[in-house]
C-alpha positions as CSV (number, residue, x, y, z in Angstrom):
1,X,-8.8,13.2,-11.1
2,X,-7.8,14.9,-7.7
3,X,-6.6,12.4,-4.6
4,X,-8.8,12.4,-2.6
5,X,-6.0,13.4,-0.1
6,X,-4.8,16.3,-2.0
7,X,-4.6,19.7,-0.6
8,X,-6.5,21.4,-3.2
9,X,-9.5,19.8,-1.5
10,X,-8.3,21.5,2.1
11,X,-8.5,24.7,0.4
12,X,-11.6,24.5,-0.8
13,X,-12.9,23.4,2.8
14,X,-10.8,26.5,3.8
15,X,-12.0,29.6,1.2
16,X,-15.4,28.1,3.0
17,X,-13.9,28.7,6.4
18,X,-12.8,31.9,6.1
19,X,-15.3,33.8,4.3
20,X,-17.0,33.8,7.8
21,X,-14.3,35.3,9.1
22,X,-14.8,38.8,10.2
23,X,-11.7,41.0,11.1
24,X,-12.1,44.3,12.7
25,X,-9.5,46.4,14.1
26,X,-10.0,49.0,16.2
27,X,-8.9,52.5,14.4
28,X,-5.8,53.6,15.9
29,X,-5.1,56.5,17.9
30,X,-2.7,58.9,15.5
31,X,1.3,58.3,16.1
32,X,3.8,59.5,14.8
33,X,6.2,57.0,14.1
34,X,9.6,59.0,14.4
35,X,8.6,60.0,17.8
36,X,7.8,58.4,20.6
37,X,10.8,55.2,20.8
38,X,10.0,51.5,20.2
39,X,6.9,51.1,22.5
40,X,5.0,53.8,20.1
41,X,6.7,52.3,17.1
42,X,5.2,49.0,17.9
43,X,1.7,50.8,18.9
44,X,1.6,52.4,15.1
45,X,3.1,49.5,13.2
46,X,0.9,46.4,14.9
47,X,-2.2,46.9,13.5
48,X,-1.1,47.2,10.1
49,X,1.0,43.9,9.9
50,X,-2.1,41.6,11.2
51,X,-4.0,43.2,8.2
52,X,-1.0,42.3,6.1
53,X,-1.3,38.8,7.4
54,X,-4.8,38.2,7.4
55,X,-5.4,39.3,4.0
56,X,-2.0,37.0,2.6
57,X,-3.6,34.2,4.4
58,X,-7.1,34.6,2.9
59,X,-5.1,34.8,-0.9
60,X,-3.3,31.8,0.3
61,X,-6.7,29.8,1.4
62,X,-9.1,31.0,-1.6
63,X,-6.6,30.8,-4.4
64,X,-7.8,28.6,-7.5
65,X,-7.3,24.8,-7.6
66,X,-3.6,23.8,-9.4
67,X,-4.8,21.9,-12.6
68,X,-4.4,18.6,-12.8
69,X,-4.0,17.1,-16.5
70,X,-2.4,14.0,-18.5
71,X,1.2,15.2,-19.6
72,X,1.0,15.1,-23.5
73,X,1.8,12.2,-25.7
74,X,6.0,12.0,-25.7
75,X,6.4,14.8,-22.6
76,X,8.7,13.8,-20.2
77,X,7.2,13.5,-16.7
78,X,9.1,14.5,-13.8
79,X,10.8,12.9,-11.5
80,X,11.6,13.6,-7.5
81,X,15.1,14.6,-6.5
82,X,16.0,11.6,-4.9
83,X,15.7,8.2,-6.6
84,X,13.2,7.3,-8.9
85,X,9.4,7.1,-9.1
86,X,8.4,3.5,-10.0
87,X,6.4,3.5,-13.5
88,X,5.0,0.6,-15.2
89,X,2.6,0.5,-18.7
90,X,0.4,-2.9,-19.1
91,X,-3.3,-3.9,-19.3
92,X,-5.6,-3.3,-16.2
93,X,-8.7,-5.5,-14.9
94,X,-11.0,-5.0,-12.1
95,X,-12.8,-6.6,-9.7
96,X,-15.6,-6.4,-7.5
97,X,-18.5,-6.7,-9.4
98,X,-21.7,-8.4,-8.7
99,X,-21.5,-12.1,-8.5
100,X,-17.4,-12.4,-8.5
101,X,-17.3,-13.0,-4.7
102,X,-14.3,-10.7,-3.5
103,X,-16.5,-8.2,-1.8
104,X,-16.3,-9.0,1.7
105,X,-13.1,-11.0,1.3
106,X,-9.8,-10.0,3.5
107,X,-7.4,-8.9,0.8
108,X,-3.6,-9.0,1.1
109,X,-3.3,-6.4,3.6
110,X,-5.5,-8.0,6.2
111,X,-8.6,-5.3,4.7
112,X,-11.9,-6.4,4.1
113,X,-11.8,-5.9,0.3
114,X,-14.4,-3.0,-0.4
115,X,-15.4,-2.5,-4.1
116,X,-16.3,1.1,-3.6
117,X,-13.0,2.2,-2.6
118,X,-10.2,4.2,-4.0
119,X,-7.9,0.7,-4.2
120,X,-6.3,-2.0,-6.2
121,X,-4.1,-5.3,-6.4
122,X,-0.2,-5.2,-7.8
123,X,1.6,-8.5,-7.2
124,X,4.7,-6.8,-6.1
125,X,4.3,-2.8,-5.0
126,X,4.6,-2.5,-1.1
127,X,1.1,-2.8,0.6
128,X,-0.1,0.5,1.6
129,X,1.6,2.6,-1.3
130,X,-0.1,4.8,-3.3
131,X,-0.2,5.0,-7.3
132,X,-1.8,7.2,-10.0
133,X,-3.0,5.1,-12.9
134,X,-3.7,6.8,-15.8
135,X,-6.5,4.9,-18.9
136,X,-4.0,5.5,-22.0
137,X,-7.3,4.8,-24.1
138,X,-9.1,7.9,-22.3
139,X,-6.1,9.9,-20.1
140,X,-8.7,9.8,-17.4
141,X,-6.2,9.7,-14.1
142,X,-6.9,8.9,-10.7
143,X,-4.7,7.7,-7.3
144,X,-5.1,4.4,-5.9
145,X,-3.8,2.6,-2.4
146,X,-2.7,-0.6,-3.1
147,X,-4.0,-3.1,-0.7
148,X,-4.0,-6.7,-2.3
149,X,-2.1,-9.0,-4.4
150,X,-2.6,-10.0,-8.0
151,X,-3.7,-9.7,-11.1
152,X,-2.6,-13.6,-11.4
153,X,-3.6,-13.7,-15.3
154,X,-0.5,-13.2,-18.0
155,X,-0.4,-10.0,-19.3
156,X,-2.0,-8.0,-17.0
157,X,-0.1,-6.0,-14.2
158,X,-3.1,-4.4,-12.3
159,X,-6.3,-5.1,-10.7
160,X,-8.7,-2.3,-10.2
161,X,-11.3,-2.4,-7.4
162,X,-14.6,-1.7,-9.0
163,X,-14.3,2.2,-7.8
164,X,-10.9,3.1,-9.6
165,X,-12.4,1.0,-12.8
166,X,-15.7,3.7,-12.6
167,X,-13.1,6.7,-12.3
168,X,-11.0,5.4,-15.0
169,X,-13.4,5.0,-17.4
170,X,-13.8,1.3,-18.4
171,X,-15.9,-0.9,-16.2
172,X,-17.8,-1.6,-19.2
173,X,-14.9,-2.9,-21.0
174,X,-13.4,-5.4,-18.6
175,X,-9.9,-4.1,-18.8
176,X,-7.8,-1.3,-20.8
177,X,-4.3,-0.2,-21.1
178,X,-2.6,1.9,-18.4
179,X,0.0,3.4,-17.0
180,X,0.9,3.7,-13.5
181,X,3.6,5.2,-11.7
182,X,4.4,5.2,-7.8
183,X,3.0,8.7,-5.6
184,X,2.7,9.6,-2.2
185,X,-0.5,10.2,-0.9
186,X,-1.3,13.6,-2.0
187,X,-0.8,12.2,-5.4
188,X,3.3,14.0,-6.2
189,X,5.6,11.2,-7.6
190,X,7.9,9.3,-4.9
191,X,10.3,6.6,-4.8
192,X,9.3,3.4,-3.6
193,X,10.8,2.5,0.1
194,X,13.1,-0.3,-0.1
195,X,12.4,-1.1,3.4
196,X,9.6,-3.1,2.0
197,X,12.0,-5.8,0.6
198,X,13.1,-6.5,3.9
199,X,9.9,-6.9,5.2
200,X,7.8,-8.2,2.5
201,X,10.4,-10.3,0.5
202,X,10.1,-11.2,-2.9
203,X,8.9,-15.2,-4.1
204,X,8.0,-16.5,-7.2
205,X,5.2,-18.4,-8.1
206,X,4.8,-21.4,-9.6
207,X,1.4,-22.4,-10.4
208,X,-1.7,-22.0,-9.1
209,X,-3.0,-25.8,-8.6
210,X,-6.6,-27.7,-6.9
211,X,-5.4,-31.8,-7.3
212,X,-3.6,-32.8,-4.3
213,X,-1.5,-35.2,-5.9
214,X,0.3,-32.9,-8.5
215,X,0.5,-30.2,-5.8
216,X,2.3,-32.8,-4.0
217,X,4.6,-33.6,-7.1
218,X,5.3,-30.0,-7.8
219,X,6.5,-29.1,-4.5
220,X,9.0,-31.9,-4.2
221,X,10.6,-31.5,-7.1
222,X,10.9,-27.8,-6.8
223,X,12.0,-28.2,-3.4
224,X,15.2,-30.7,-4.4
225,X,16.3,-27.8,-6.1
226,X,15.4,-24.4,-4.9
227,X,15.0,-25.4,-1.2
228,X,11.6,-25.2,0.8
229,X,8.2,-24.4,-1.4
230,X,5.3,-22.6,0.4
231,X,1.4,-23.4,-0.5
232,X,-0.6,-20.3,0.0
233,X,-4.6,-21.6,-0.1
234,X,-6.9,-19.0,-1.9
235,X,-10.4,-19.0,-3.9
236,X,-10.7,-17.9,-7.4
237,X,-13.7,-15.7,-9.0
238,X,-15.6,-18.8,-9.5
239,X,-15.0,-19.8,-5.7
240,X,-13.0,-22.7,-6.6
241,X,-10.2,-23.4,-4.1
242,X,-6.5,-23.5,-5.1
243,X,-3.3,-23.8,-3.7
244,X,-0.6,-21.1,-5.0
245,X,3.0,-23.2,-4.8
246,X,5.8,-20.7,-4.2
247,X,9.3,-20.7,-4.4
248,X,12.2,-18.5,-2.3
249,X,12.4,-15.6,0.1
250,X,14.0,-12.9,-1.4
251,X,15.3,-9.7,-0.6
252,X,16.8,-8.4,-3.8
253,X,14.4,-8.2,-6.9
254,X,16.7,-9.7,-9.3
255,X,17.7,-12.7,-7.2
256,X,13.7,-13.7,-7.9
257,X,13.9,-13.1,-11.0
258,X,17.0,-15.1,-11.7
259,X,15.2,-18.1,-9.7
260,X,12.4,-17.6,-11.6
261,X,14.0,-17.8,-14.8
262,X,15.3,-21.4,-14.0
263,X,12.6,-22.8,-12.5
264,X,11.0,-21.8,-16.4
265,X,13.6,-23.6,-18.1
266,X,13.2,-26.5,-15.6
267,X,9.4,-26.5,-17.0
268,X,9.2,-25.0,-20.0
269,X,8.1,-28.9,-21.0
270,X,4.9,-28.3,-19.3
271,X,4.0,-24.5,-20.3
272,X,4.5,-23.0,-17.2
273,X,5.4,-19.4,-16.7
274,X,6.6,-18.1,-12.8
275,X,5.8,-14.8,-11.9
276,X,7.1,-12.9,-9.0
277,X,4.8,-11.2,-6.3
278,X,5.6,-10.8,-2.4
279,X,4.8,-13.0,0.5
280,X,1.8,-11.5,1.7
């Protein structure tokens, strides 16, 4: 599927627009164009370059829409001249749906979460960035704004508003395998802006935890070691209320994932995994 913001959808609106356009020249007087100097050789040539340029513009307007497919399986995609497009393969979720208790919610961004929009959750991709997730089971494609934070389950590295799961094929399935890859907003592959670790730093979290007392145990004996912990209060699908504990403020991905590689080995006793997502 088209973005919704691509241009082939201004053209459309514009082959619309122009058909109603009526040009009409009136039929010049007969010159001849060796004769007559530069004023005469404008008179004779003037008409005949707006028609050029009216009918280039009405080719360029009412052309046919690009295609749009899935790149076949093993094709290299390309890639924009400077840096690299962010891409990532993994299993997909959604959310949304009657009864789970988002819609309504602010999400990450500050949004009211709104199932029936073209949007999803990535615990790390700078808020306000677009991506086009492709269904590997189905090649159905379509471009998403990410506006929230999560998927918070193992495994999974996207959460799909209710909207992109319908255009992708599998809101009757619960989740599938995808692919997604960083775009701009008319849906052409981009870099990601590394202005957003400066703004939106990195910090790995912990657990996700409702007793008081082992919240309070958890953050002290992180804190001994990796400096000052942050709680981040949130509600789960079920509406029960939790307290994220994370770790750091980072800049540089790897530095969170060094952190969160010790802080494993500090609990692998007690089968917990860190994860890294972004402040907000």
């Amino acid at each position: 599927m088209l973005s919704p913001f691509h241009p082939t959808n201004w053209s459309k609106a514009c082959a619309l627009w122009i058909h109603e356009i009526q040009i009409a020249f009136d039929p010049p007087t007969p010159v001849d164009p060796g004769t007559g100097g530069v004023l005469r050789l404008m008179r004779w040539s003037t008409p005949r370059v707006a028609a050029l340029v009216a009918l280039s513009f009405t080719l360029h307007c009412t052309r046919p829409p690009a295609t749009f497919t899935s790149p076949a399986p093993g094709a290299r995609e390309a890639r924009p001249a400077q840096g690299q497009t962010y891409v990532e393969e993994g299993i997909a979720s959604w959310y949304g749906g009657d009864g789970d208790g988002f819609a309504g919610r602010p999400t990450a961004s500050g949004e009211i979460f709104d199932p029936e929009q073209f949007t999803c959750a990535h615990r790390t991709l700078p808020l306000g960035s677009f991506v086009e997730v492709e269904n590997l089971d189905n090649r159905k494609r379509t471009v998403l704004r990410v506006n929230d934070r999560g998927p918070f389950i193992k495994g999974r590295v996207l959460d799909l508003s209710k909207r992109g799961a319908e255009e992708l094929g599998f809101l009757g399935h619960g989740t599938t395998r995808i692919r997604l890859r960083s775009v701009d907003a008319m849906g052409l592959p981009t870099a990601l802006d590394p202005v957003a670790d400066r703004t939106d730093p990195f910090v790995v979290q912990v657990a996700a935890l409702s007793d008081a007392k082992n919240i309070e145990a958890l953050t002290h004996e992180l804190e001994s070691t990796f400096g000052p912990v942050t709680l981040q209060e949130v509600h789960t699908r079920g509406g029960l209320s939790v307290k994220r504990v994370r770790v750091g403020s980072y800049t540089s991905r790897q530095d969170a994932e060094q952190a969160a590689e010790q802080i494993a080995k500090l609990l692998k006793d007690r089968g917990v995994e860190p994860f890294i997502t972004r402040q907000r």
